[in-house]
C-alpha positions in Angstrom: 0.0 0.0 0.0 1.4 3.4 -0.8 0.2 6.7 0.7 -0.2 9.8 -1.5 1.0 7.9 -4.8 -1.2 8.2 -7.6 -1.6 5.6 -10.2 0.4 5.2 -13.4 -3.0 5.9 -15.6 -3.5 9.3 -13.5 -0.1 10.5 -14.1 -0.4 9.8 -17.8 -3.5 12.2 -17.7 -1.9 15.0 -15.8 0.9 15.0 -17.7 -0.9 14.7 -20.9 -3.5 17.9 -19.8 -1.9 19.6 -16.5 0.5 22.6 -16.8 2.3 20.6 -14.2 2.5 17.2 -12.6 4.1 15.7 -9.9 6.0 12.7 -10.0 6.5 11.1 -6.3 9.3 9.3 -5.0 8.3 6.3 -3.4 10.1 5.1 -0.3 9.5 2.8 3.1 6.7 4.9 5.6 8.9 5.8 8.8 6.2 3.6 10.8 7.9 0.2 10.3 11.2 1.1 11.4 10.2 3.3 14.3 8.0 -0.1 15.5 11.2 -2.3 14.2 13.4 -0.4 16.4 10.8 0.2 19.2 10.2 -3.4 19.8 14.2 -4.2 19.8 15.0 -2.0 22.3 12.0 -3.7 24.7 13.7 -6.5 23.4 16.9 -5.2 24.3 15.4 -3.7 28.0 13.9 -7.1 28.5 16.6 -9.6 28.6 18.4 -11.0 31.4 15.6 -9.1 33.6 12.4 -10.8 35.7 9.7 -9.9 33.4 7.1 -12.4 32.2 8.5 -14.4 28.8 5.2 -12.6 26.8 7.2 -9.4 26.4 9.6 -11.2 24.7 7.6 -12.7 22.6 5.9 -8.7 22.2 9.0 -8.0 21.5 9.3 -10.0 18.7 6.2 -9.7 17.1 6.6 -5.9 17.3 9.9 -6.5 15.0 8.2 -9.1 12.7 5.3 -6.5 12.0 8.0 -3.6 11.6 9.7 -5.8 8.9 6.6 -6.6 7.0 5.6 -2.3 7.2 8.5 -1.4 6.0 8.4 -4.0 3.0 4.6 -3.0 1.9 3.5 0.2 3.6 5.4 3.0 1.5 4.7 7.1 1.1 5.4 9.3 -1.7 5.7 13.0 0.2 9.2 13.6 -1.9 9.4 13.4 -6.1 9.8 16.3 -8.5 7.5 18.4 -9.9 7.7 19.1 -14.4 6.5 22.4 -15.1 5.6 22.1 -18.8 5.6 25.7 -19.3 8.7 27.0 -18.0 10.4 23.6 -19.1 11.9 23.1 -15.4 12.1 19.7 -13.7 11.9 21.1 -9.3 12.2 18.7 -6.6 10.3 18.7 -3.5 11.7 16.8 -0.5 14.7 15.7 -2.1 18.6 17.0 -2.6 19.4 18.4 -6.1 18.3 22.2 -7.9 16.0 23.2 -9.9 16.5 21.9 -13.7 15.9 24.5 -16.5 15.6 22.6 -19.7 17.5 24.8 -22.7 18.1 23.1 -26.1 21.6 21.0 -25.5 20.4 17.9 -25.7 17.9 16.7 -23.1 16.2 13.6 -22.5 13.9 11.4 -20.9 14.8 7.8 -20.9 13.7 4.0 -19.4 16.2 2.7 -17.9 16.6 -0.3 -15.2 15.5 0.9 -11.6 16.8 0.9 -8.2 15.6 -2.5 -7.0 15.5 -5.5 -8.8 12.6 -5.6 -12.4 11.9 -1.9 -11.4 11.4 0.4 -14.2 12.6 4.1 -14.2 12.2 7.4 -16.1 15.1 9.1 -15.7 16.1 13.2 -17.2 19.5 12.7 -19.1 22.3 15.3 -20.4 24.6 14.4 -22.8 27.4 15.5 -20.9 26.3 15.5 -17.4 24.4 11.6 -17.8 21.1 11.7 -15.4 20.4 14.3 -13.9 16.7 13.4 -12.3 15.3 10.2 -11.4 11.5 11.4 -12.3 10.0 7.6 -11.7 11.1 4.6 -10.3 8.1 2.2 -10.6 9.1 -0.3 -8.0 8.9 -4.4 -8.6 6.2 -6.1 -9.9 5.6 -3.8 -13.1 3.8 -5.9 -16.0 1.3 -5.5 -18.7 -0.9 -2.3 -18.6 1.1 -0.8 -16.3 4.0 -1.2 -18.4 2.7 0.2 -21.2 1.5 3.3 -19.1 5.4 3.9 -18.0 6.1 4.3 -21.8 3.1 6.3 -22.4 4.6 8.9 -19.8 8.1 8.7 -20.4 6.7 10.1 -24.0 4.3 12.6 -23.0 6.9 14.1 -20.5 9.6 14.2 -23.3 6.6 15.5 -25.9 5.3 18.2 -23.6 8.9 19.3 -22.5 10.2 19.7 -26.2 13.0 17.1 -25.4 14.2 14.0 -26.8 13.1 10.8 -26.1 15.7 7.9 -25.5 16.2 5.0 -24.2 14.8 1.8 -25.1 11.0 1.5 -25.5 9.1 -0.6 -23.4 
């Protein structure tokens, strides 16, 4: 489950009618490792004291469910936002400056993601390589969805007057 990320298909439509879209950054939600680290320190606390066995076993359920949280439960609060009209590429919770988009040789490309059969769109200079990570669709991408991620890696190059490259998906 991912808070605050819209879907593939909605992106696709914002950047094919919006004066802007945003493209989120996907990462784990704080809440699993806060519980992760939470139940290893009662962990920690609890041994080699006199306390009932159950808060051991709390302990370990408590880092069990922060594992599986911070495997599925994921927010999108960071990414970058495209401004079609001032061709500018801006992120928003995340290192890195504003990118002004003049006529040297941008690009959008696909490229291999971050984690393993992840998908990204990524901004490229010729002399500079990428620049911007705009999209990195996570595991599991197949089919539709697929298709979608090449549908917006070519509106985004279409509506910011730069070249596509890459392979096509």
């Amino acid at each position: 489950m991912t808070l605050g990320a819209p879907s593939l298909e909605r992106l696709v439509r914002e950047a094919r009618d919006a004066p802007r879209v945003f493209l989120p950054h996907v990462e784990p939600h704080p809440a699993g490792t806060w519980l992760g680290l939470g139940s290893v320190a009662l962990g920690a606390w609890a041994h080699g004291r006199d306390v009932p066995p159950i808060v051991g076993w709390v302990a370990l359920a408590g880092v069990l469910a922060g594992m599986w949280l911070h495997a599925r439960l994921k927010r999108a609060n960071a990414g970058w936002w495209v401004d079609f009209g001032a061709r500018s590429v801006a992120p928003q919770a995340l290192g890195g400056d504003v990118v002004r988009l003049d006529d040297s040789g941008w690009s959008v490309a696909c490229a291999p993601g971050e984690r393993r059969s992840a998908v990204a769109i990524d901004l490229r200079h010729p002399e500079r390589g990428r620049v911007a990570r705009l999209y990195d669709s996570g595991p599991r991408l197949r089919g539709a969805n697929m298709t979608r991620l090449n549908e917006l890696a070519d509106v985004l190059a279409q509506r910011l007057r730069i070249a596509r490259s890459g392979p096509r998906l």
